[in-house]
N, C-alpha and C positions, 0 to 999 in steps of 0.2 A: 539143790541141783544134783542128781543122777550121773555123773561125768560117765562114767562105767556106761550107761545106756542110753546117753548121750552119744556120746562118741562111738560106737558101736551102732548105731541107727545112721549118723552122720556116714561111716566108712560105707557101711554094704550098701545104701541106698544110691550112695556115688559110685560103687561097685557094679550093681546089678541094673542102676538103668544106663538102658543102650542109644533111646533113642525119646525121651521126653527133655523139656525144657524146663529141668527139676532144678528149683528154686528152698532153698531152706532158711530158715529164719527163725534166731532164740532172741525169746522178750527175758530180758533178765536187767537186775539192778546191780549187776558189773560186781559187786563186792567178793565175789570165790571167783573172781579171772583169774590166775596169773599167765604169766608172761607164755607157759606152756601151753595152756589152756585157747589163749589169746590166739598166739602160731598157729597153731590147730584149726581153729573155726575160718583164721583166714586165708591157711591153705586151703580151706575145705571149702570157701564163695559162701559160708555162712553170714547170712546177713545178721547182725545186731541191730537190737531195740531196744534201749532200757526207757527207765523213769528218772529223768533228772525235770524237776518240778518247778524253776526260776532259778533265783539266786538263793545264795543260802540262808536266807532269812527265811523264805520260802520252802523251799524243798527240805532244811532241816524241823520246820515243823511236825513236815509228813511222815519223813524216813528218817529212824532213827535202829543203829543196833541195840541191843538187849541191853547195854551201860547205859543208855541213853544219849548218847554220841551221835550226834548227828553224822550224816553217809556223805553228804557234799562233795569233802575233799576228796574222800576215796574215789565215788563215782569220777566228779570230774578228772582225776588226778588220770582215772584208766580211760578216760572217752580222749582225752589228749595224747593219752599211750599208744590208745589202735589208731590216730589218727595219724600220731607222726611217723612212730617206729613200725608200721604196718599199712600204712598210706587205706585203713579201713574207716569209710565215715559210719558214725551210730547215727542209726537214727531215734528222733527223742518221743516219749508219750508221756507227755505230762500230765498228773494228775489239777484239772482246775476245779477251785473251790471258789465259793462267794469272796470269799477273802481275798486270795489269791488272783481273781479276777481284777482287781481292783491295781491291779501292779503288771497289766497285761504288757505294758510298754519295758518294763525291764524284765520280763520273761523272752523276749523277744531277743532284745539289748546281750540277756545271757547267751542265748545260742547264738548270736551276731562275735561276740568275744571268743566261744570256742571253736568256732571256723563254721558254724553248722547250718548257720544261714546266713544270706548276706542283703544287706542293707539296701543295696542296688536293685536286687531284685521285688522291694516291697512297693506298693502305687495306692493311692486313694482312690476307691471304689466312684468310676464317675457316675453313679445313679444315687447311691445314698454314701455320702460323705464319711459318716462316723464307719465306715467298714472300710480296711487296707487287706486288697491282695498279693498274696505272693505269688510271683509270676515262675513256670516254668524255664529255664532260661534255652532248652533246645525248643521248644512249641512256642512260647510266649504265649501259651495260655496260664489262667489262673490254676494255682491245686490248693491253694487253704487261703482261709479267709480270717481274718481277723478284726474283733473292735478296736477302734480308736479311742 
């Protein structure tokens, strides 16, 4: 990550528009946030998006630093950071694989544990059974869909 021209795209663009409804948004895997870093994007109505992949059985398969070291705790450790101490929710892109697939119901289970979705909003698809939607809770329309 760029912070230097990050940050610098982040100030002028908030600067110089007067009259759009400019929306900004970093896909990143949280691991170079820190806490200054963090303040920053969420004075600035940066939206975040990383990759947290399930549980850690799962998502340390994927992401791993240069040691080998699974990202897990750090990712989670910072998605729990921007949510408490910054009242910021991430949102997640999980990477699925065949594998991974196979464990849809505790990917789910993870983001239900970090605040990030919630249980109440899920429904079994009444046309075909094996699919649950997750319901908008202002529209109560569906926005993702998922296997059973």
């Amino acid at each position: 990550m760029n912070w230097d021209v990050l940050s610098f795209f982040v100030e002028h663009s908030r600067k110089f528009n007067t009259n759009k409804d400019l929306r900004l948004a970093l896909v990143t895997n949280l691991t170079l946030l820190n806490e200054k870093k963090m303040k920053f994007l969420c004075d600035n109505d940066v939206e975040i998006c990383s990759s947290l992949d399930g549980p850690r059985f799962i998502h340390d398969k994927n992401r791993c630093f240069k040691d080998g070291k699974g990202t897990y705790t750090t990712v989670t450790n910072k998605i729990k950071k921007l949510n408490k101490q910054f009242n910021k929710r991430v949102n997640l892109l999980p990477t699925i694989t065949k594998e991974s697939l196979k464990f849809h119901k505790e990917i789910i289970d993870e983001y239900v544990k970090l605040g990030l979705l919630k249980k109440k909003n899920f429904l079994k698809c009444p046309v075909q059974e094996d699919i649950v939607l997750e319901i908008n809770e202002k529209t109560n329309f569906p926005i993702k869909t998922f296997c059973d």
